[in-house]
N, C-alpha and C positions, 0 to 999 in steps of 0.2 A: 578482620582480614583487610590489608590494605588494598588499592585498586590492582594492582601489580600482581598483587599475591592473586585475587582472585583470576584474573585471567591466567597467570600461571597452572592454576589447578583446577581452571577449567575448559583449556583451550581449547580443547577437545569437541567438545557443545558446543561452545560459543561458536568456532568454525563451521560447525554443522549447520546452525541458522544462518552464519554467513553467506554460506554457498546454497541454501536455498530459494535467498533473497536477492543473490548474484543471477542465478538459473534463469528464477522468475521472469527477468527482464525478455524472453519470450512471447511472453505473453502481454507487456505491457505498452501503455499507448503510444510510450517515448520513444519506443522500436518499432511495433509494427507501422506506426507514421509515416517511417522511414520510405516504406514500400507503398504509401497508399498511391502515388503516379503511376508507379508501374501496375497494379490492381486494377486504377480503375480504366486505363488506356489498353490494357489484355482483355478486360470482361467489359469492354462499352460500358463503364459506368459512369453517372456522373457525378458530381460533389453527393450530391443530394442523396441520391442512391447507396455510394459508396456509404456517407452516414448514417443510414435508414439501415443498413448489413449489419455495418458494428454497432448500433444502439442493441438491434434486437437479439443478437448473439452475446452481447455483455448482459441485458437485463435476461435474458433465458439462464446465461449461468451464474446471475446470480439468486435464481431460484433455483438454481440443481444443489448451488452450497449450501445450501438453509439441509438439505435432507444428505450429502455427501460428507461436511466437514464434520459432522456429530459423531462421525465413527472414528474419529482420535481418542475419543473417550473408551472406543471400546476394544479397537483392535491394539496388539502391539505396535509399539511407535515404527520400530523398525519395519515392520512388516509396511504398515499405512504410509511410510515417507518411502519406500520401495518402489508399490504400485503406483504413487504421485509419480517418483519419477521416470519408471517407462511411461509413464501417460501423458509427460509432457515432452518425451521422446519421440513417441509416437505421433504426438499431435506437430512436433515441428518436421516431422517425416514428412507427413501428410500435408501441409502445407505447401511442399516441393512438388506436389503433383496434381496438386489441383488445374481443373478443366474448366469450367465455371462459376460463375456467379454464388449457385446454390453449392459448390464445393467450398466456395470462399467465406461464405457462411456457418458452413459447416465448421471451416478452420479456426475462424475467431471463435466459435463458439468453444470448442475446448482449449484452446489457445488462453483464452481469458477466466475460464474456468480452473484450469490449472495453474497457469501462470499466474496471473492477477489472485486469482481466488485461490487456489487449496495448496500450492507452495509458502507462500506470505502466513497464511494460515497454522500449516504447521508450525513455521518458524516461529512467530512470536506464541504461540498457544503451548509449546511446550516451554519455550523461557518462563512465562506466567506460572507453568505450573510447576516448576522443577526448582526454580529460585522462586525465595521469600524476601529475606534481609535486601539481596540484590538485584532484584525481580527490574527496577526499575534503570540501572547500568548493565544488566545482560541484554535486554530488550534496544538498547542503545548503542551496543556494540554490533548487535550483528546488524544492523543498520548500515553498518560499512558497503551490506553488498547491496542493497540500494543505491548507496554512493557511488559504488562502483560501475551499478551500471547503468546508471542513468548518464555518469560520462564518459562510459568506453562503449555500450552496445549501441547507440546511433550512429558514433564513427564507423564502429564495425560495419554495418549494416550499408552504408554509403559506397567504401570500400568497398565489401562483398560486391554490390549491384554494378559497382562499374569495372570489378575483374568478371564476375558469373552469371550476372543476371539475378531477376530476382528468385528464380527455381532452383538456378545452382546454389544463389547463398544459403537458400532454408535446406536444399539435401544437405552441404558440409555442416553445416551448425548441428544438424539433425546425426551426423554422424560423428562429431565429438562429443554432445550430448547422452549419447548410445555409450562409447567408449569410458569417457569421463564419470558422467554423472552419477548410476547408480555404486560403482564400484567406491566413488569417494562415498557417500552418503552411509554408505553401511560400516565400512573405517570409520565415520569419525562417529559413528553409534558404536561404538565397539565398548563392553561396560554398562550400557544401557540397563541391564536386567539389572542389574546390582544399585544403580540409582533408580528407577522405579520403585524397589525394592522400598529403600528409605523413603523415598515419599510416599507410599503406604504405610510406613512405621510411622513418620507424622503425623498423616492426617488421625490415625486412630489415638492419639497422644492428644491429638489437637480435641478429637470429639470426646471421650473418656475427661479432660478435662474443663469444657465448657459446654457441653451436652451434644447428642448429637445430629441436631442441624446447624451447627456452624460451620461456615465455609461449603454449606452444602445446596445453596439455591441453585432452584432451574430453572431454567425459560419460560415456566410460568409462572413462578412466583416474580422470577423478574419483568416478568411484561406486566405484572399487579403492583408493579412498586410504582410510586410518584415518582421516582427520582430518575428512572429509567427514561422518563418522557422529557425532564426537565435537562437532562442529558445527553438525548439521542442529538439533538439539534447543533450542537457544539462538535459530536464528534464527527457527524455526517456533510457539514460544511465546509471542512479543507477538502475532502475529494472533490466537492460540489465546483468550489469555485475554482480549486487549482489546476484539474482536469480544464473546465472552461476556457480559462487563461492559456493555458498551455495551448489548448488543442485551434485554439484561432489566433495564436500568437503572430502567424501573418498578418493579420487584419490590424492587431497593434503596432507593429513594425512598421505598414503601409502608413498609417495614420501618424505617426510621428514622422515621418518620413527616416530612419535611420536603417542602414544594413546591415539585411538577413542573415551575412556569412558573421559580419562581425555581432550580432547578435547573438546568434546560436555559438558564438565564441564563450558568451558569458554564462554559457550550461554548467562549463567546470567551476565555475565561482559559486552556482547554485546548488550543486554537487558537496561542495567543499561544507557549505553553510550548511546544511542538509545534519551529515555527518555530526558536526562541531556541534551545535544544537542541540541535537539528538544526545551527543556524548554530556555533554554539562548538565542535562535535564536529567540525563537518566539519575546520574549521583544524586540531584537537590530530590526528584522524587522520593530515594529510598528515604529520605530525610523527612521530608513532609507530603509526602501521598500528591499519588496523582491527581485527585478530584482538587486540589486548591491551583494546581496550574492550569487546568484547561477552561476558563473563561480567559484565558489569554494567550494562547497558541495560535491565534487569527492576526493578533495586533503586530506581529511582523508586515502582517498581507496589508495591513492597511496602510499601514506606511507605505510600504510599496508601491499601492495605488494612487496615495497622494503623492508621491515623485512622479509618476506617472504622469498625473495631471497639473505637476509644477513646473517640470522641466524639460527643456527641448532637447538640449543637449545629448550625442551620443553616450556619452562616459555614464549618463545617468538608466539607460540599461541597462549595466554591470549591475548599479545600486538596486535597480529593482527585481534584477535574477536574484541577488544576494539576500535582500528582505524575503523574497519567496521563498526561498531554500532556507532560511529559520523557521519559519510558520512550517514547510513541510515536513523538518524534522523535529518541532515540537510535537506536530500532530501525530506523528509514529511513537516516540517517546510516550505518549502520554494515554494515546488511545490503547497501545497495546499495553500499557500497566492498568486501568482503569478500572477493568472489568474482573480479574482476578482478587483487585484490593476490595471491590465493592461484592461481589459476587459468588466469592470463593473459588477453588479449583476444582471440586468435583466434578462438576457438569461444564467443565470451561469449554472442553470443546462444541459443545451445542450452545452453548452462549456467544460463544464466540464468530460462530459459525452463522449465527444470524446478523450480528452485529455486520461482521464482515461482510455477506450478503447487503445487508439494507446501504453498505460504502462502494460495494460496487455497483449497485444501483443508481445510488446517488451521481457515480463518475459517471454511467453511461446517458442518465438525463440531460447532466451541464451542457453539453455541445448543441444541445439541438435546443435546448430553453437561451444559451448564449445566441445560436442562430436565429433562432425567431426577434431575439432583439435586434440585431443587426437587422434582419431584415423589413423591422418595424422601423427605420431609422432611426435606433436609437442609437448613439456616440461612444466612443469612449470613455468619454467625462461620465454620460449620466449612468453607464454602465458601470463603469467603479466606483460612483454613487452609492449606487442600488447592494452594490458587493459591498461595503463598507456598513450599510443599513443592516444586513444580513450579518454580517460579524459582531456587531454592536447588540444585536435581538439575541442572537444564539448564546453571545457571551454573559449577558445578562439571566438569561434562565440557568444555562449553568451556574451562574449565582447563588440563583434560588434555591439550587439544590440540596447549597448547604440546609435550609432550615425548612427541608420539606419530613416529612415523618417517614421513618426508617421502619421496615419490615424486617 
């Protein structure tokens, strides 16, 4: 099937994950940032505090996903991608009417859960399991809505605050949301039985001819495999550092001395890269499996970080949003084929569901392990260092992974 063809004949899904991963942007850090001035000057908060809220409210949901996302496995999709979406309905509802500090808490915590965690979640957990041959260009395509909103829902979001405030923007978003979201979600599931269907016909094809625990591990047999450790480090790394970067990217701008507005100019260039990435990798995976790309899905960022600390010049932000946004959308490409090719699809969503978990973890740590450096006086230089060391260790054991012994 040419690329053409397949999105022809399966536009359907593919949109489905699109617009889960468009939604998501509620919950994610490159929006709600938007609002952290207005946040923390309504609830007296201060830097410190404000990040002490969202640290604890991402790492609480991403222990609610470890026991939440495992029921993809069991409930119907449509039903489970339903309730996601009044829940991320609900949670931007609520968001519009919070009172305080401990409400605001409250917000991010299902906000990030949702959004961040169990939208992202579905989307790539049913591409993994529903495509095989092209497991790794459907995972790439709905990636679009990543792209998408990484560079339209912070405009949004700016816009809103200076027509409504920040109460008014999250009521109207919360009331398109309401309108919009589940009615689309359950259209473009439309069909859904009849594909489930065959991927049941499959897998029993699959085990009847190669016995049957193939494609059947679960999360304890995977957390018993070598490979699993030799692997977590490489995929848990781009949230780590790129979350970090992102979220103090003041403090870099400051230190170069170049401009915020024309900075944040170069989102759409990271946006674009993102997409484009994601799209060329997904094809070469179906080709040659994702575990042979990701000891290299970092080496974008390190580029990056060495522009950073080569070059003064404005123009050379563009270059280093541009290098990030390859590195981010390898790391989507490659992390959401990985675990299906290595792990099979039976238990994907409890697999996956950890995995995902131990990534939002990871993202809610960077800020405050990046702030402790800074406020150890360490530099930019020896900070992109230290990040470069980490890419080069992580990509190295995923190395090893090739020739560690298989369960």
């Amino acid at each position: 099937m040419t690329y053409f063809n397949f999105i022809i004949r399966n536009w359907r899904f593919l949109t489905f994950g699109v617009v889960l991963n468009l939604f998501s942007s509620a919950g994610q850090t490159y929006f709600i940032s938007v609002f952290g001035g207005e946040f923390r000057r309504d609830f007296s908060l201060s830097d410190g505090e404000f990040g002490f809220i969202y640290m604890v409210a991402t790492v609480t949901s991403a222990v609610s996903l470890i026991w939440l996302g495992r029921f993809i496995d069991r409930i119907d999709l449509r039903v489970y991608a339903a309730l996601v979406c009044f829940g991320i309905t609900a949670a931007v509802l609520f968001t519009s009417i919070i009172e305080t500090a401990f409400m605001l808490g409250i917000a991010f915590y299902v906000l990030r859960l949702i959004g961040q965690g169990l939208m992202n979640h579905i989307a790539i957990t049913s591409m993994g399991r529903y495509f095989t041959d092209r497991r790794g260009t459907a995972i790439s395509i709905i990636s679009l809505g990543n792209t998408i909103g990484i560079a339209v829902f912070p405009v949004i979001g700016v816009g809103l605050i200076a027509w409504l405030g920040w109460s008014g923007s999250w009521a109207l978003l919360g009331g398109i949301y309401a309108i919009v979201l589940v009615p689309l979600v359950l259209w473009l599931l439309k069909g859904h039985k009849t594909r489930h269907e065959n991927y049941l016909i499959r897998q029993r094809e699959l085990s009847s001819r190669r016995g049957p625990s193939f494609g059947d591990h679960t999360v304890r047999s995977m957390l018993h495999d070598l490979r699993f450790y030799l692997i977590l480090p490489a995929t848990l790394a781009p949230s780590f550092l790129l979350t970090g970067i992102i979220f103090h990217q003041v403090r870099i701008v400051e230190a170069k001395e170049w401009s915020m507005p024309i900075f944040a100019s170069g989102y759409t260039g990271l946006a674009i890269a993102t997409f484009l990435t994601s799209l060329v990798l997904g094809h070469l995976i179906d080709r040659w499996r994702a575990i042979n790309f990701l000891p290299f899905i970092l080496a974008p960022l390190a580029l990056a970080l060495v522009v950073l600390n080569t070059f003064q010049a404005e123009i050379f932000s563009f270059v280093f949003l541009i290098f990030m946004g390859c590195s981010w959308g390898a790391a989507f490409a490659v992390s959401g084929a990985i675990w299906p090719e290595l792990y099979g699809t039976t238990h994907l969503g409890a697999i996956k569901s950890v995995t995902k978990a131990l990534n939002v973890f990871s993202s809610a740590l960077s800020p405050w392990v990046f702030g402790l450096l800074f406020d150890a006086k360490f530099g930019i230089l020896e900070i992109s260092y230290l990040s470069i060391g980490i890419i080069f260790a992580t990509g190295l054991l995923a190395k090893f992974s090739h020739y560690s012994p298989r369960h």
